[in-house]
N, C-alpha and C positions, 0 to 999 in steps of 0.2 A: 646142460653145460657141465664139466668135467674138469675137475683143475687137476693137476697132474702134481704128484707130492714125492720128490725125491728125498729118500731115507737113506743115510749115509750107515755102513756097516765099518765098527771100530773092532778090528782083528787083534790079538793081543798075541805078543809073541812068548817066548820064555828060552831061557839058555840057562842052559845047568847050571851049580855051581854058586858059591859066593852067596852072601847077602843081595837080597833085589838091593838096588838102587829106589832114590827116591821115584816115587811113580811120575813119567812127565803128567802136566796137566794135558785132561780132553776137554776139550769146551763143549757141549753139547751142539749137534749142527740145527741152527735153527731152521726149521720148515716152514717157507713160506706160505703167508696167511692166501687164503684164494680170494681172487681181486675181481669184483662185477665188471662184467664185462657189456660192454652197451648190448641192448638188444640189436638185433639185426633191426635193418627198417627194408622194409618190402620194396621188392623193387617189380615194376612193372612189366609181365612177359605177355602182356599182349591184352587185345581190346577183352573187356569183362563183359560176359555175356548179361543181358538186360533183366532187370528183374521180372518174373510174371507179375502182374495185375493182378491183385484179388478180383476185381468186377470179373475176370472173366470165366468166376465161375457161375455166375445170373447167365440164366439164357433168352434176357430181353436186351432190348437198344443199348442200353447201357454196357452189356457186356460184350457184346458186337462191335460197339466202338473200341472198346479195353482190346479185344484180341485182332481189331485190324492196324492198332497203333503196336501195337506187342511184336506184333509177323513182320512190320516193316521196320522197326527198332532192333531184328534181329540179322538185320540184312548185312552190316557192316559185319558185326561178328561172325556169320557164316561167311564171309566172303574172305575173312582175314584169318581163320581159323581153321575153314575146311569142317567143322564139327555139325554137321546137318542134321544133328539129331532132333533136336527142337523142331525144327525148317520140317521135314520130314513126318514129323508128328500132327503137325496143322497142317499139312499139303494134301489135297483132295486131289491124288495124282492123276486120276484119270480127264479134266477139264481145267488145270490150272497150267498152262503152259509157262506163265511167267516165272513161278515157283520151280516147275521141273527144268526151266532155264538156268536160274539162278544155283540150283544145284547142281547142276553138272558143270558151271562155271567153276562155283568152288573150290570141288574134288579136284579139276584141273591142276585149277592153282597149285593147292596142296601137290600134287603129284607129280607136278613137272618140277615143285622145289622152290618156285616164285614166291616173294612176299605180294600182299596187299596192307596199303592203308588208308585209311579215312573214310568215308562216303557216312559220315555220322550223323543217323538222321533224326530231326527234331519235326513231329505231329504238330502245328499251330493249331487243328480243330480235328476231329474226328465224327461225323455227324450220323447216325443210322438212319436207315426208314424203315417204311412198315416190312412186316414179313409178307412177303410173296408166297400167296396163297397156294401155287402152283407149284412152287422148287420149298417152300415153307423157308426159306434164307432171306438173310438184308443184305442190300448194298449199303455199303457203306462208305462216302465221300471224304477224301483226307486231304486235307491241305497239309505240303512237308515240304521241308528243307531240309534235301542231302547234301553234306559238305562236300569239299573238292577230292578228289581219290586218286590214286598212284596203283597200277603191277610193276613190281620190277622185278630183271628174271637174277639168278644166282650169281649171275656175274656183277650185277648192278646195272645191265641195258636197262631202257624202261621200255615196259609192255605197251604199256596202257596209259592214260590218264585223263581227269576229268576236269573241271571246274562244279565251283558249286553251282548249284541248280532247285529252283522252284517249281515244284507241282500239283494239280490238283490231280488224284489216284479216284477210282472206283474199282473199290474190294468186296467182293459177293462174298458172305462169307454164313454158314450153315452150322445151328447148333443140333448135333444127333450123336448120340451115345454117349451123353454126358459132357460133350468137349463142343469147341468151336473148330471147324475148320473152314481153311482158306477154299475157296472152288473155282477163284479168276480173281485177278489184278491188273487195270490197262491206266494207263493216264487219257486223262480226259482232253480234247481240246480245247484252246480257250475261247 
């Protein structure tokens, strides 16, 4: 912050001749004192991407839960933000269709100019099982609640929109080269 200090410049003249007169008075200009200025307070430019989970750097059940509650916690932010770089990092692109769904949805978004918001989703249970001896990954069973969600295009038409919704998910999801990634996502029926 920067206060701005005007210094007033007193030019003195002279004319020949005569006794000066008596000198007028200068008052000195007082400069004012610099005044706090409230801090700015943040303002909101859009959803905050999700924190990562420590667990998911364990590569047992526990952390398999951590990163299949993580990938679906990141779904609103990717969808309202377009920034699939997280999404893209856990996506096992070549078997996870839902994942390369949702990313190409996004990009859209972004690229036609459309807002999204909401679909904020809350994990109730995140459960793993064993590893599959065969792919060496867990499924992992999620109970979630995604909020109700809106597109709307540039003009303000609406695209899209949702109601909220409850689901039970099955997330296969594989730890190999140090990380967790996604490999399939379907809802289950009930």
């Amino acid at each position: 912050m920067g206060a701005v200090v005007a210094v007033g410049w007193v030019v003195a003249g002279c004319t020949g001749g005569g006794d000066p007169g008596a000198s007028p008075s200068v008052e000195e200009p007082v400069a004012p004192s610099p005044s706090e200025s409230p801090e700015p307070t943040p303002t909101e430019t859009g959803p905050v991407k999700p924190e990562r989970p420590a667990a998911m750097d364990r590569d047992d059940a526990e952390g398999a839960a951590a990163a299949a509650e993580y990938f679906l916690e990141l779904y609103p932010y990717v969808m309202a933000t377009g920034d699939t770089a997280e999404w893209d990092a856990m996506t096992w692109a070549e078997t996870c269709g839902f994942c390369i769904g949702v990313r190409d949805t996004a990009l859209e978004i972004r690229s036609a100019g459309d807002s999204y918001s909401g679909s904020e989703t809350t994990v109730d249970s995140a459960e793993a099982g064993e590893v599959d001896t065969l792919t060496g990954g867990r499924a992992v069973i999620v109970d979630v609640v995604q909020g109700a969600h809106i597109r709307t295009a540039s003009n303000g038409a609406v695209i899209t929109e949702g109601d909220e919704v409850t689901a039970r998910l099955h997330v296969d999801v594989v730890f190999t080269q140090g990380q967790w990634y996604i490999v399939g996502a379907s809802e289950m029926s009930a």
